[in-house]
N, C-alpha and C positions, 0 to 999 in steps of 0.2 A: 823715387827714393833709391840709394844705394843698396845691391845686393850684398856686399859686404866693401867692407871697410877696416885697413889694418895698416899701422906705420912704419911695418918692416917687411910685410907683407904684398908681391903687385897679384892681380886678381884680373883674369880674361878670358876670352875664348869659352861662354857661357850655353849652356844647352839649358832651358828649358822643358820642363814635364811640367803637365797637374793630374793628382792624385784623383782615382773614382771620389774619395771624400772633398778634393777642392782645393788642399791645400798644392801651393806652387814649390817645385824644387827647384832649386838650381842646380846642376851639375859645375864647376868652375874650375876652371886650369888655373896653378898658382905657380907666381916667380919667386926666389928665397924662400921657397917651405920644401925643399928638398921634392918637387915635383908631387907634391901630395894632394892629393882631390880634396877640392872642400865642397859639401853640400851646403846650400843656404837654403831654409826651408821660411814660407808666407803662409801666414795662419786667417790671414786678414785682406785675401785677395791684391797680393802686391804691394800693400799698403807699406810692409815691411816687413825685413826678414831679418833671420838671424842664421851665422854661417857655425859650421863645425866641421873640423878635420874629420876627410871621409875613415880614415885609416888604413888608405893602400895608394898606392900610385899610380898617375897614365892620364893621359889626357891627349887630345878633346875627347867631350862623351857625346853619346847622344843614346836616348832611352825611348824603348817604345813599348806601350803594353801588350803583353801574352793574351791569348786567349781565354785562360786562367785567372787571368788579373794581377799576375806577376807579372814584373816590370825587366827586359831584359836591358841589361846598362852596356853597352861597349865600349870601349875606347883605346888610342893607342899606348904601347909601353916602349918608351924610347931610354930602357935602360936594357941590355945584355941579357938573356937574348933578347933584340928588339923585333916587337910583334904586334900583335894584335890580342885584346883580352877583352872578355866581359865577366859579367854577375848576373843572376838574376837572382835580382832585388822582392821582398815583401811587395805587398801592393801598397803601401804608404812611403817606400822608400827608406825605412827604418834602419838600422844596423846592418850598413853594408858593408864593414868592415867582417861583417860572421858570414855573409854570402860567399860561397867557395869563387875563387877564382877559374876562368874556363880558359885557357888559352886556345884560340882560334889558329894564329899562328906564329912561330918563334922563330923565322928563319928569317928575317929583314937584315937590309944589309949595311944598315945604318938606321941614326935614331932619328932620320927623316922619311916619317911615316905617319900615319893613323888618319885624323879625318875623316872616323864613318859614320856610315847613316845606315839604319836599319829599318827592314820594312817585315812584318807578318803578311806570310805567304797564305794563299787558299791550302787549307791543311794543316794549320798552325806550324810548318817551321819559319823558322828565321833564314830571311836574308841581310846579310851585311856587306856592303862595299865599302871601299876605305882606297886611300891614295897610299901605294908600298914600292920597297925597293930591295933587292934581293945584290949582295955582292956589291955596293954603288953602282950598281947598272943602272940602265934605263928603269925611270922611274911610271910606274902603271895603277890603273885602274884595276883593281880587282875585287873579287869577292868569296863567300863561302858562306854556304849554309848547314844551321843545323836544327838537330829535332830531328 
C-alpha cells in the first residue's frame, strides 16, 4: 500500500520506526511542501497509513529509541544555517511539531548534507553520523554525540 499519496505533492527518502505500541511511522522527505516532514502513521500493521504535515522542516530522518522510550528523530536541515537537527519525540511519536528542536550542528557549508543514522551508545548517549560539508569543501563523514 502507498505510504502516502498527494497530486501536488512528491514524497521520498522514507525512514521507518515501530512504536513499543506497534504502530509503524514513517518519517518522509517531501518535494513542493516547502521541504516539510511528513509523518505517515499505520495502525493496522502496514496495511495502511495515513500521512500528516510534521510541522518543521529537514530531511532525511532516521529515529531510534532512547533508553527512556523516547524516540530521538534526527535529520538534515538544508536551509541557512545548514546543519544538522533533531527532536526527541514521545514514545508513540505524537506532536512532533511541540518537541523542541536540538541543533547538533549549524555550520554546513551548503544544503548538501544530512543523511544520518543514529545509534544508542552503552550509557545511553547518542551517536549520530551523517554525510556534511563545511565552506563547499571536501565533503566527510562525520559525527557527534549527545547525552
Amino acid at each position: 500500500c502507498p505510504i502516502a499519496v498527494d497530486q501536488k505533492i512528491g514524497f521520498n527518502e522514507t525512514s521507518l520506526y515501530e512504536t513499543a505500541q506497534g504502530d509503524l511511522v514513517a518519517f518522509v522527505r517531501t518535494e513542493k511542501y516547502d521541504d516539510q516532514t511528513v509523518i505517515a502513521r499505520s495502525t493496522d500493521k502496514g496495511k495502511s497509513f495515513r500521512w500528516e504535515g510534521a510541522g518543521f522542516q529537514g530531511h532525511p530522518h532516521h529515529a531510534v529509541r532512547l533508553p527512556d522510550g523516547r524516540v530521538w528523530l534526527v535529520y538534515g536541515y538544508r536551509h541557512k544555517p545548514y546543519g544538522i537537527r533533531a527532536r526527541i519525540l514521545n514514545p508513540d511519536c505524537t506532536q512532533a511539531d511541540k518537541s523542541p528542536e536540538i541543533v547538533l550542528r549549524d555550520d554546513g557549508g551548503s544544503s548538501d548534507l544530512g543523511y544520518p543514522w543514529a545509534v544508542v551508545l552503552p550509557g545511553g548517549q547518542v551517536l549520530t553520523v551523517y554525510y556534511f560539508n563545511q565552506e563547499n569543501g571536501t565533503r566527510e563523514i562525520a559525527g557527534t554525540v549527545c547525552g
